[in-house]
N, C-alpha and C positions, 0 to 999 in steps of 0.2 A: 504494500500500500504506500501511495507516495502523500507523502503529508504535504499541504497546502501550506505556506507560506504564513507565518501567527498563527500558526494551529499546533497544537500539542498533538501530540500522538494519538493522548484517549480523546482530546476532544474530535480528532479525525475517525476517529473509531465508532464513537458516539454519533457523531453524523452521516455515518455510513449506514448503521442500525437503523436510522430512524430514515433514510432515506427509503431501504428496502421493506422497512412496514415491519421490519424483526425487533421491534422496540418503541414502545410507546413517550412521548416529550413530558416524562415528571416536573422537571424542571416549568417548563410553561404552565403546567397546572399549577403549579406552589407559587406561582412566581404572579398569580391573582389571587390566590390564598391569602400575600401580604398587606394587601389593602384590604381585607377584614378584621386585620389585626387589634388586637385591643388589650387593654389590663386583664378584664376578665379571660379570655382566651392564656391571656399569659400564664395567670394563676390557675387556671384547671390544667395545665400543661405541669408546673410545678407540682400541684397535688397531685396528678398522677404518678410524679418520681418518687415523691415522696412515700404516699402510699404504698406502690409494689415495691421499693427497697425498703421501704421500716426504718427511714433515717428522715429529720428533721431538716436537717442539711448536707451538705457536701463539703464542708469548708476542708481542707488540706489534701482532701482526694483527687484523682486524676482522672480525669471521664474523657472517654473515646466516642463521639458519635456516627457509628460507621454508617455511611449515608444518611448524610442530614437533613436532607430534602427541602421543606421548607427554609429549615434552620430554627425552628419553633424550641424545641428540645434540647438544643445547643445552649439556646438563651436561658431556657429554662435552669438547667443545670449551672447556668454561671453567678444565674441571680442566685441558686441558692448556693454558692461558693467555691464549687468546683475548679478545676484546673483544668478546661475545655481543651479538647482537639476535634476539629470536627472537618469531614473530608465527603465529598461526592464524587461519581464517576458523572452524572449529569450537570457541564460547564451552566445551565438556567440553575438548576439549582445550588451549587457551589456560590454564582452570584446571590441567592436571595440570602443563603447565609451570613456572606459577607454585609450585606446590605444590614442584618439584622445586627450585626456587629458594631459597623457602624454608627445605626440609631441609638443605641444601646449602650456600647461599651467600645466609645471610637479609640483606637490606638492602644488597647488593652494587651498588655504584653503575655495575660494569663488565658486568652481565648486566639486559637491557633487555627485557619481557614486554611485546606488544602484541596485539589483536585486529585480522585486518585480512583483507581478501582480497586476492590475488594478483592479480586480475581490476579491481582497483580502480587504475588509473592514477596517481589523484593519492596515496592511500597509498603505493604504491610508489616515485612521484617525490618523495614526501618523506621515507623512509627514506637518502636518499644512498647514495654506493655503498661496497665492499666490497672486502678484501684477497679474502676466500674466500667464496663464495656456495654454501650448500647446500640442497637439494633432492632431497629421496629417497622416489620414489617418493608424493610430494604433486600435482603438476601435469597427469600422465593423472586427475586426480578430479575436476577444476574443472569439465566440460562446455566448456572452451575451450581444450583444451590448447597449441597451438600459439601463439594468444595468451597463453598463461600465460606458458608461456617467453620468448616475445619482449620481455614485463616487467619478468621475474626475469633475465634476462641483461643488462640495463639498471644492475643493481646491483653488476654486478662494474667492480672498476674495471683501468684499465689495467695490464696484467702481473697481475692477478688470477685465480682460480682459481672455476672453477664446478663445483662435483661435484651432476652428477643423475643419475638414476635413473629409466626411466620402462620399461613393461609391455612386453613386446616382444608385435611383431606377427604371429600365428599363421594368418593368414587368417581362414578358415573359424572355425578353435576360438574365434576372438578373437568373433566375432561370437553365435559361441552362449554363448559367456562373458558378454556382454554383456546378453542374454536370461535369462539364470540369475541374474545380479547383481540383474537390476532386479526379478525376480521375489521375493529373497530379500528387498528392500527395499520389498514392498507390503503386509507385514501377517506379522502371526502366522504363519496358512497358510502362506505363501508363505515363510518362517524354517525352520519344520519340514520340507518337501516338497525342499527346496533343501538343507540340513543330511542330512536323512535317506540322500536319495541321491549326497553327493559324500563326506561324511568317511567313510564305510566304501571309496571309492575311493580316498581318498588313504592310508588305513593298508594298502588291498594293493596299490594299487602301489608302494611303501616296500617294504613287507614283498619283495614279489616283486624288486623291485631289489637290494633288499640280498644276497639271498638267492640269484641271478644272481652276485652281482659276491665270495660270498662273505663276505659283513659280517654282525654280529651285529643281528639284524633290530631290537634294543632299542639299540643304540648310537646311532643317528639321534636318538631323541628325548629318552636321557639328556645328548647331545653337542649340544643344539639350539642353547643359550645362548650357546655358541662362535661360533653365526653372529650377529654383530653385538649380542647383549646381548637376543634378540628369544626372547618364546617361541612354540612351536610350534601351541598353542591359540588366541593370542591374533592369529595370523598366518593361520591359515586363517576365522576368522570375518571378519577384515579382507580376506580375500582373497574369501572368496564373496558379502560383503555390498557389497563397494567399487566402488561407483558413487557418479556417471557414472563411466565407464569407454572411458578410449581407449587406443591400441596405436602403437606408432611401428618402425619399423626401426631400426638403428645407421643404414645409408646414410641415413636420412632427416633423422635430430636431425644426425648430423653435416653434412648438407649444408644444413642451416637455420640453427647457429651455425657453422658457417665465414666462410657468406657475412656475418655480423655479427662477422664480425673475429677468430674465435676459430681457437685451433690444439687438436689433439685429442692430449694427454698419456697415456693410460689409459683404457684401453677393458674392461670386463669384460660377457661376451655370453654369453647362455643360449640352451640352445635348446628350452626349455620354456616354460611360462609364468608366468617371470616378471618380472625386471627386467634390463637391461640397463644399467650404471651405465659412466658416463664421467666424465673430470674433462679438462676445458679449462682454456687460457688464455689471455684474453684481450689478442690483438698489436698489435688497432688499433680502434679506435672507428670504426664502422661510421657511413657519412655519416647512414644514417636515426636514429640513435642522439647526433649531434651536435648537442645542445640550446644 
C-alpha cells in the first residue's frame, strides 16, 4: 500500500476500510456525539467508572483507554484523577479526543492522545502497562477480536484492572446482524434500506416494552443520558453501522482471560444484543505474556 502524502500508515489503512465498505466511520459518529455534550452526560460517564471498578477515584493510577472513540471516558477518568493515555485506530475519533482535551484539560501533561491500533503489536508493547485498562465495546470492531484482547490484556499490569465490554453472542441474530452491518456500510443505499427498516423496530419494541412493563413509553429516551453519558441516536447508528463485527459469550472472554492470569471481579450480562461488560484483575502474568 502506498501511503498518501500527510497520511500515517493507519490513517491510510483506515481509509482504505472504509473506502471498500469493510469498516464503518466511528469517528464521524462521535464526532456529532460532541455537540450533545454536557455536565450531566459527563457525570453518568464518571459514575459508571466508578460504579463497575468500586473506586471513588483514580487519583495516582494509570488508565489506558484503548479506543477512545468519542473521548467521553478519557475525560471521565481524568476528572476523577487518573493518569490518562488514551489512543484510537479511527484519525475522526482520535480528533474528538483530542478536542475533549483541549476543552477540558488544555496542555495537560497527565492526559496523553495517540493514534494507534490495537492490532499493532509493537504500538501496544510500547505503551507499557496499566493500573486500569479500558475497553468498551472497541475490540469486537477490529476484524481480530480475540487477538485484540490478547494485546490489550498485555497492558494491565499486575493486580490491575481490565474493564471490557464486548457484543454478546446471539447465534443466529448475531450472524444476520452481521449481514445488516456490512450492508449499512457499502454505500448510501445500503445506509437508507438498513436505517429504514431497523429504527422504526427499535422505537416499537421500546414503545411495546415499556408499555408491557408499564413505563412511560417517553421516559426511555428523555432518561437515555443516564446510561453512561451516551445518547440514544448516536448509539443506534453506531450500532447498525458497527462493523466488523464479532460476538463472544461471558463463558468465552472469561475462559480466554483466566487462562492469562486474570480473576473475574464484575460481570454485567445482557440478554439482548448488546454488551456484556466485565472488569478483571489481573493475579498472575501468564507464562505466554512473560517478556
Amino acid at each position: 500500500m502506498t501511503v498518501p502524502a500527510g497520511f500515517s500508515a493507519a490513517e491510510a489503512a483506515h481509509a482504505d476500510q472504509i473506502r471498500s465498505g469493510d469498516r464503518f466511520e466511528f469517528g464521524a459518529n462521535w464526532r456529532r456525539f460532541l455537540d450533545l455534550l454536557d455536565d450531566q452526560r459527563i457525570a453518568a460517564a464518571e459514575a459508571s467508572l466508578r460504579s463497575m471498578l468500586g473506586v471513588d477515584r483514580l487519583d495516582g493510577l494509570s488508565f489506558l483507554d484503548a479506543g477512545s472513540g468519542s473521548g467521553l471516558f478519557s475525560l471521565a477518568a481524568r476528572r476523577l484523577g487518573g493518569r490518562v493515555t488514551s489512543f484510537d485506530f479511527d484519525p475522526q475519533s482520535v480528533a474528538c479526543t483530542r478536542e475533549l482535551r483541549r476543552r477540558y484539560f488544555p496542555d495537560d501533561p497527565e492526559w496523553t492522545v495517540l493514534e494507534g491500533s490495537v492490532l499493532d503489536e509493537g504500538f501496544m508493547m510500547g505503551l507499557g502497562t496499566f493500573d486500569v485498562v479500558y475497553s468498551w465495546g472497541v475490540l469486537h470492531h477490529t476484524g481480530a477480536m480475540w487477538p485484540a484482547i490478547d494485546l490489550v490484556q498485555r497492558a494491565v499490569k499486575l493486580q490491575g484492572r481490565f474493564f471490557i465490554a464486548l457484543y454478546n453472542d446471539q447465534g443466529m441474530r448475531s450472524v444476520i446482524w452481521r449481514h445488516l452491518k456490512r450492508l449499512y456500510c457499502s454505500g448510501r443505499a445500503g445506509r437508507i434500506v438498513v436505517s429504514a427498516l431497523c429504527v422504526p423496530w427499535f422505537v416499537w419494541r421500546q414503545f411495546v416494552s415499556d408499555v408491557v412493563r408499564g413505563r412511560n413509553p417517553l421516559a426511555h429516551y428523555r432518561d437515555y443520558r443516564a446510561n453512561r453519558g451516551m445518547s440514544v441516536v448516536r448509539d443506534w447508528i453506531d450500532w447498525l453501522g458497527g462493523y466488523p463485527f464479532e460476538v463472544a459469550t461471558p463463558t468465552a472472554t472469561f475462559d480466554f482471560l483466566r487462562g492469562r492470569g486474570f480473576r473475574l471481579d464484575r460481570l454485567l450480562t445482557t440478554q439482548g444484543s448488546g454488551c456484556n461488560e466485565f472488569v478483571f484483575t489481573r493475579e498472575r502474568i501468564a507464562a505466554r505474556d512473560d517478556r
